[in-house]
Structure formats: structure tokens, C-alpha cells
C-alpha atoms as one frame of an Amber mdcrd trajectory, in Angstrom:
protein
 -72.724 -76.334  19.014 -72.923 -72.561  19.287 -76.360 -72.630  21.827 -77.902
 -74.656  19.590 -77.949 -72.495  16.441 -77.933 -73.576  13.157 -76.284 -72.081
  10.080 -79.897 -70.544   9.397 -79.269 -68.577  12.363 -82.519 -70.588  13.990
 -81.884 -71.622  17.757 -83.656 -74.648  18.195 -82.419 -76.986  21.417 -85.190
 -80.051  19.914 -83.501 -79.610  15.983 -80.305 -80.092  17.298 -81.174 -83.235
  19.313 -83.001 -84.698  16.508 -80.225 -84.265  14.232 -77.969 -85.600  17.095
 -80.421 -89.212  17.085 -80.479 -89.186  13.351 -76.678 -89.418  12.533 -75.987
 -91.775  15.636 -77.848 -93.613  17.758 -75.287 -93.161  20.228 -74.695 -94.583
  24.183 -73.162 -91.625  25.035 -73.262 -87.423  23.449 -70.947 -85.011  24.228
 -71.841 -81.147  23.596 -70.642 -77.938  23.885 -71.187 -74.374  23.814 -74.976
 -75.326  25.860 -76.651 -72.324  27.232 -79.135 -71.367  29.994 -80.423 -67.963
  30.494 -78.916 -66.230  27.974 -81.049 -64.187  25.765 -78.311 -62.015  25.022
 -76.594 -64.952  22.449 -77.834 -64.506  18.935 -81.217 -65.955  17.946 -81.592
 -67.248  21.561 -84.440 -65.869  24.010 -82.966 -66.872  27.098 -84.692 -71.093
  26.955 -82.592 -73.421  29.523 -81.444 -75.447  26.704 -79.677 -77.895  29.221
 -83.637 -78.795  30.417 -84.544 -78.599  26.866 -82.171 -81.266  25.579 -82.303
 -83.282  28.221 -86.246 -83.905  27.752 -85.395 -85.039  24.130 -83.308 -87.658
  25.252 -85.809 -89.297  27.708 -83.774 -92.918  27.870 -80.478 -90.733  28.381
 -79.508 -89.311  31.841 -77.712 -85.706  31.748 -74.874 -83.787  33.538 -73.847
 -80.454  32.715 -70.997 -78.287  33.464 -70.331 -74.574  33.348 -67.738 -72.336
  33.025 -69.663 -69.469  33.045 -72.160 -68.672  36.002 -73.363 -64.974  35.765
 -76.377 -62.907  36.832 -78.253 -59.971  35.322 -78.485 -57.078  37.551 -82.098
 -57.704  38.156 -82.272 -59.121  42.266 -83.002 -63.005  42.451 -82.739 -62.923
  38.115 -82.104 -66.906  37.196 -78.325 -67.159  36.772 -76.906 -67.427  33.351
 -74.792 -70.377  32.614 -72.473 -71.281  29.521 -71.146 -74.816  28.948 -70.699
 -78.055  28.267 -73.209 -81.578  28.449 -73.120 -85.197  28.484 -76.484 -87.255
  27.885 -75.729 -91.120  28.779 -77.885 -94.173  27.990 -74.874 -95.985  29.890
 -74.971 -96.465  33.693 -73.161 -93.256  35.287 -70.525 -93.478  38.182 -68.873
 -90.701  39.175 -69.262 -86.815  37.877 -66.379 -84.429  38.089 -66.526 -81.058
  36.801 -62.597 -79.208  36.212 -61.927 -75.785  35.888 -59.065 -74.911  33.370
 -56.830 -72.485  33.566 -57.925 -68.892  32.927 -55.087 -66.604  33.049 -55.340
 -62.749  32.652 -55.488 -60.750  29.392 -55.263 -57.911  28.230 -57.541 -56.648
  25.215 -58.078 -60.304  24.277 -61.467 -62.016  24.054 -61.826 -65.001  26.619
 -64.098 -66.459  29.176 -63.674 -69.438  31.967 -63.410 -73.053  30.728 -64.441
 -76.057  32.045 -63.882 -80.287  31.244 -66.264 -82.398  32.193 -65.769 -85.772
  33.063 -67.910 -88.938  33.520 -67.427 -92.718  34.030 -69.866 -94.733  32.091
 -70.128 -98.444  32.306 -69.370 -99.225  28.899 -70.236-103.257  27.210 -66.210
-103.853  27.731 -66.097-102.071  31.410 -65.536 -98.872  32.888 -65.284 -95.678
  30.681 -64.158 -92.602  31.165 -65.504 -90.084  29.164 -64.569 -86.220  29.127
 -65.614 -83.076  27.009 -64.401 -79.574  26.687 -64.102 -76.660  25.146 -60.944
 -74.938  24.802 -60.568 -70.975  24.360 -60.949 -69.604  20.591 -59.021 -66.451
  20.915 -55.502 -67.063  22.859 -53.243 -69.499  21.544 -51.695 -69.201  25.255
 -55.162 -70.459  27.233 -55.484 -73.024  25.269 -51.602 -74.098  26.051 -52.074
 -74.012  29.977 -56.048 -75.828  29.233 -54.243 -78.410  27.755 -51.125 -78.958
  30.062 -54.216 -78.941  32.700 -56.263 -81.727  30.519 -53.380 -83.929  30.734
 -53.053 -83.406  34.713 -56.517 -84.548  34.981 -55.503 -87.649  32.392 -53.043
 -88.537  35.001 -55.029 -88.104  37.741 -57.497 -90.270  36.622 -55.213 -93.048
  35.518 -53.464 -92.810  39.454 -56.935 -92.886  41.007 -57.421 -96.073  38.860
 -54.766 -97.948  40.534 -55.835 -97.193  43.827 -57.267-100.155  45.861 -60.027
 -99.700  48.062 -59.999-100.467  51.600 -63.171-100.408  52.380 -62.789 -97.892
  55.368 -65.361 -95.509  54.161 -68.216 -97.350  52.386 -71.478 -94.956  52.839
 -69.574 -91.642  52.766 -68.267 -88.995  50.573 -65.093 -90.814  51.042 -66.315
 -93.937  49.785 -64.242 -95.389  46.799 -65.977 -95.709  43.593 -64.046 -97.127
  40.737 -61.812 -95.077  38.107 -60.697 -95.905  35.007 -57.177 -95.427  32.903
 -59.257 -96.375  29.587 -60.522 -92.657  28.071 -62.396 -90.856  25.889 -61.407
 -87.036  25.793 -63.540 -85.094  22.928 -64.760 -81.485  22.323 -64.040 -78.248
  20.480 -60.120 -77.577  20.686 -59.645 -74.879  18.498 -56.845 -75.553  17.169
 -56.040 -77.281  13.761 -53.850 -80.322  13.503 -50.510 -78.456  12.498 -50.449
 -76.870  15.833 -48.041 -78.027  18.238 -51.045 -77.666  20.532 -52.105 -80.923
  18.810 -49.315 -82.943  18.999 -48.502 -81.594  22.752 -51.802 -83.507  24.051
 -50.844 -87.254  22.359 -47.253 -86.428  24.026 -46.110 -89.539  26.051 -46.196
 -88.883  29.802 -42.874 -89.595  31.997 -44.936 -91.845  34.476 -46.260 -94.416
  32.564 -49.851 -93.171  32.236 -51.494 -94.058  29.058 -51.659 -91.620  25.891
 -53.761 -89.950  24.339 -53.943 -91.131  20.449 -56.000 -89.337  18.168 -59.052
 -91.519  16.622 -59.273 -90.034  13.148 -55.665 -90.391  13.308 -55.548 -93.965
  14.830 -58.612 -94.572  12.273 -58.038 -93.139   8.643 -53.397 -92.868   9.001
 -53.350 -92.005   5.191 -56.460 -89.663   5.351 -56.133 -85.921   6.401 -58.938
 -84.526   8.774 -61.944 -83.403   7.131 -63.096 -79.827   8.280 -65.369 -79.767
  11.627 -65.636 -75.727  11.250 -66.431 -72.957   8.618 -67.279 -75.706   6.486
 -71.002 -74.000   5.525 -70.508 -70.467   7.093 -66.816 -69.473   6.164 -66.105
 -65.914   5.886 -64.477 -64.498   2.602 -60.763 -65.204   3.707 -61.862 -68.175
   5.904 -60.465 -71.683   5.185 -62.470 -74.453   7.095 -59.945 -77.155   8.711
 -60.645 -79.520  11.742 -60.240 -78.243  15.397 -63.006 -81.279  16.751 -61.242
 -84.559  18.013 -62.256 -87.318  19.759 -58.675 -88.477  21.600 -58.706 -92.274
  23.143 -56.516 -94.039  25.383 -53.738 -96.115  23.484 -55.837 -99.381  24.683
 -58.821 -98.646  23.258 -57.026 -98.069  19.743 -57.559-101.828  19.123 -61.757
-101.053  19.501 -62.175 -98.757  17.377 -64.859 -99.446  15.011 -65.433 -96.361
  13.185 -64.974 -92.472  13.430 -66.347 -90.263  11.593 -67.242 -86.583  10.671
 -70.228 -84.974   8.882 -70.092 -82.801   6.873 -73.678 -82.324   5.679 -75.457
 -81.511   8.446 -75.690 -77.264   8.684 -77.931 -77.667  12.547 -74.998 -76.119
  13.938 -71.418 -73.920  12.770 -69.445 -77.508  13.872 -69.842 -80.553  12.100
 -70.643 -83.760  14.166 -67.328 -86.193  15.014 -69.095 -89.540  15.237 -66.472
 -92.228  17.599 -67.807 -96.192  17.527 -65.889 -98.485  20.078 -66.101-102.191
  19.964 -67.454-104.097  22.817
């Protein structure tokens, strides 16, 4: 979402949010790239855009995660934070927040990387829902983010085949339902002829449920349309897709429709649009 800048260069938290309710009116968005605090980003002048999005979506609660958390040099400045959100009109459960891996670099770009993850009570039952956004730069972050994306998957899918015993019930160690059935979407940077792509639908030696690519599962005979440098492309550039929305191989049977626009120009991604079927 590139802190809410359009193509226009304009920063505008309330145009993308609008354009967000016009092309779906959707139970559940996922965003990235969300700032707060940082007037140093192109076009921005520093507006909490977490605060600002969440007040356009009054009938949607909102969670936010960070990767980045920095401060300006000035004592008690408002710390700057860089990441990613989830607005839900669906009942939340638990929140979890994941740091992915951020190994060392030499003379290449990067900064941390987060996933976050929410269970929504979806029409058909509990929903696990995650977003992310994986490095742009190093081919090699984005490996290890990935081989850490499908630890969480795992996780998850163990937790949700834990029964409770009702030991705990008004603590932090009280159980509150998982589920195996998922929804992992974001920015991957990466196109769909990198192994990087295939690596993440890989089966898993345990019996936990794979993740299946919707556009794949969707449109088998179609190719992905471009999510990036579809309106902004630099001479040389070539847009191609590096936005997916991956499901669970259960919920292949509910999918309804998935989609990408590729007229909008409120941000330098184009929207991926998932419909499941209660």
C-alpha cells in the first residue's frame, strides 16, 4: 500500500479506505506497508495512518502490527512505526503478532518483518487470517520469512488440535480456540516462477494442511495478472504478480471468487480481492 500513497504521489489514509469499500465490501482487509510517525516517507507528514484508517472503517475493529518501532532523536518524540493492519467486521479471537527472520547484510537494503495473525469467526466457523510483508531486496530474507511463515502454519494447525482442559479459564493461560482452516495474504515479492513460490504450497511431512494458491486454485488455465508496476513501471520494468492470497487446501472447495484490479492507481499495488463461501 506504500503509506497510503497513490500513483499521484498524494498520501491520503481516507482515499485509500474509500477505494478499499468501493471494490469490496469486505468482512475482513488486510494491508500493508501502514505507517505512523513517519514524515520522512514521501508525500507523508508524519499522520498515524493506523488511527486514520481505522476511523474510516467505524463497523470494523483494527489490529496492527509493526516491524519497525523507531524514535527520532528528539526526547519523549512519538515513536515511528512501519507495518502491517487488519480491519474486521467479523468477531475477533485471538491476536498474534510474529517476527520473521531478519538476518544480517551487508550493503543490502532491508528492514524487520512482521506476520500478523488473527482468528475471525467466519459464517462457516473459525478463521484464521494472516498478512505480511516479505523483504523486497534479498532473495535470501525472504527464503528464511517464508520457511518461518510455514512454522507458524504448523503451529497453528497443532494448537488446533489441542483440547482444552479447562484448568485455566480466566487467565492468560486460558485456551481460546485455533484453527487449521487459513487465510495467509500480503505483499511477497516475489513472482510466481520463483521457487520461493512454489516452496510455500510445499506439502508438510506432518500432516498439516497446505497452503494452495487462490488465483491458482481459482483461474488453473489463467496466468496471474500483475499486482505491481502495473501504472508506475520504470523504463526497463515489467509488471508481474508478487500479491497472493494462499488458503488452506479445505477451504479450496469455498472459494467463490478471487480477483485482482487492475484499475485502481490509489496505491503502487493493485487490490487481490478473495470471496469464501459460507
Amino acid at each position: 500500500m506504500q503509506w497510503c500513497r497513490g500513483i499521484d504521489g498524494c498520501v491520503d489514509p481516507a482515499r485509500i479506505a474509500h477505494e478499499a469499500q468501493r471494490l469490496a465490501n469486505a468482512d475482513v482487509f488486510c494491508l500493508q506497508e501502514v505507517a505512523d510517525n513517519f514524515s520522512s516517507l514521501a508525500g507523508s507528514r508524519g499522520e498515524d495512518q493506523v488511527a486514520a484508517l481505522a476511523r474510516e472503517f467505524p463497523d470494523h475493529v483494527h489490529v496492527f502490527a509493526w516491524g519497525v518501532d523507531v524514535s527520532e532523536l528528539r526526547q519523549h518524540a512519538r515513536r515511528s512505526r512501519f507495518g502491517n493492519l487488519i480491519l474486521s467486521r467479523l468477531p475477533l479471537g485471538r491476536v498474534l503478532r510474529h517476527s520473521l527472520p531478519w538476518p544480517a547484510a551487508a550493503a543490502t537494503p532491508s528492514m524487520p518483518r512482521v506476520a500478523l495473525g488473527v482468528l475471525v469467526d467466519a459464517p462457516f466457523g473459525p478463521l484464521r487470517v494472516v498478512t505480511t510483508h516479505l523483504e523486497y531486496y534479498s532473495s535470501a530474507h525472504r527464503a528464511a520469512q517464508i520457511e518461518r511463515l510455514r512454522e507458524v502454519h504448523a503451529e497453528a494447525c497443532a494448537q488446533a488440535a489441542i483440547r482444552p482442559d479447562g484448568k485455566y479459564a480466566d487467565d492468560p493461560f486460558r485456551h481460546l480456540p485455533q484453527s487449521a482452516s487459513a487465510v495467509v495474504t500480503g505483499d511477497f515479492n516475489l513472482a510466481p516462477q520463483d521457487p520461493l513460490y512454489a516452496r510455500i504450497q510445499a506439502p508438510f511431512g506432518d500432516g498439516t494442511p497446505r497452503l494452495i494458491d487462490a488465483w491458482r486454485a481459482s483461474h488453473p488455465r489463467a496466468p496471474h495478472p500483475p499486482t505491481f508496476r502495473l501504472h508506475d513501471a520504470e523504463p526497463g520494468e515489467t509488471p508481474y504478480c508478487c500479491d497472493y492470497a494462499f488458503v488452506t487446501e479445505d477451504l479450496v472447495p469455498r472459494l467463490a471468487a478471487m480477483r485482482i484490479d487492475a484499475a485502481t492507481q490509489a496505491s503502487d499495488h493493485q487490490p487481490v480481492i478473495l470471496e469464501l463461501r459460507s
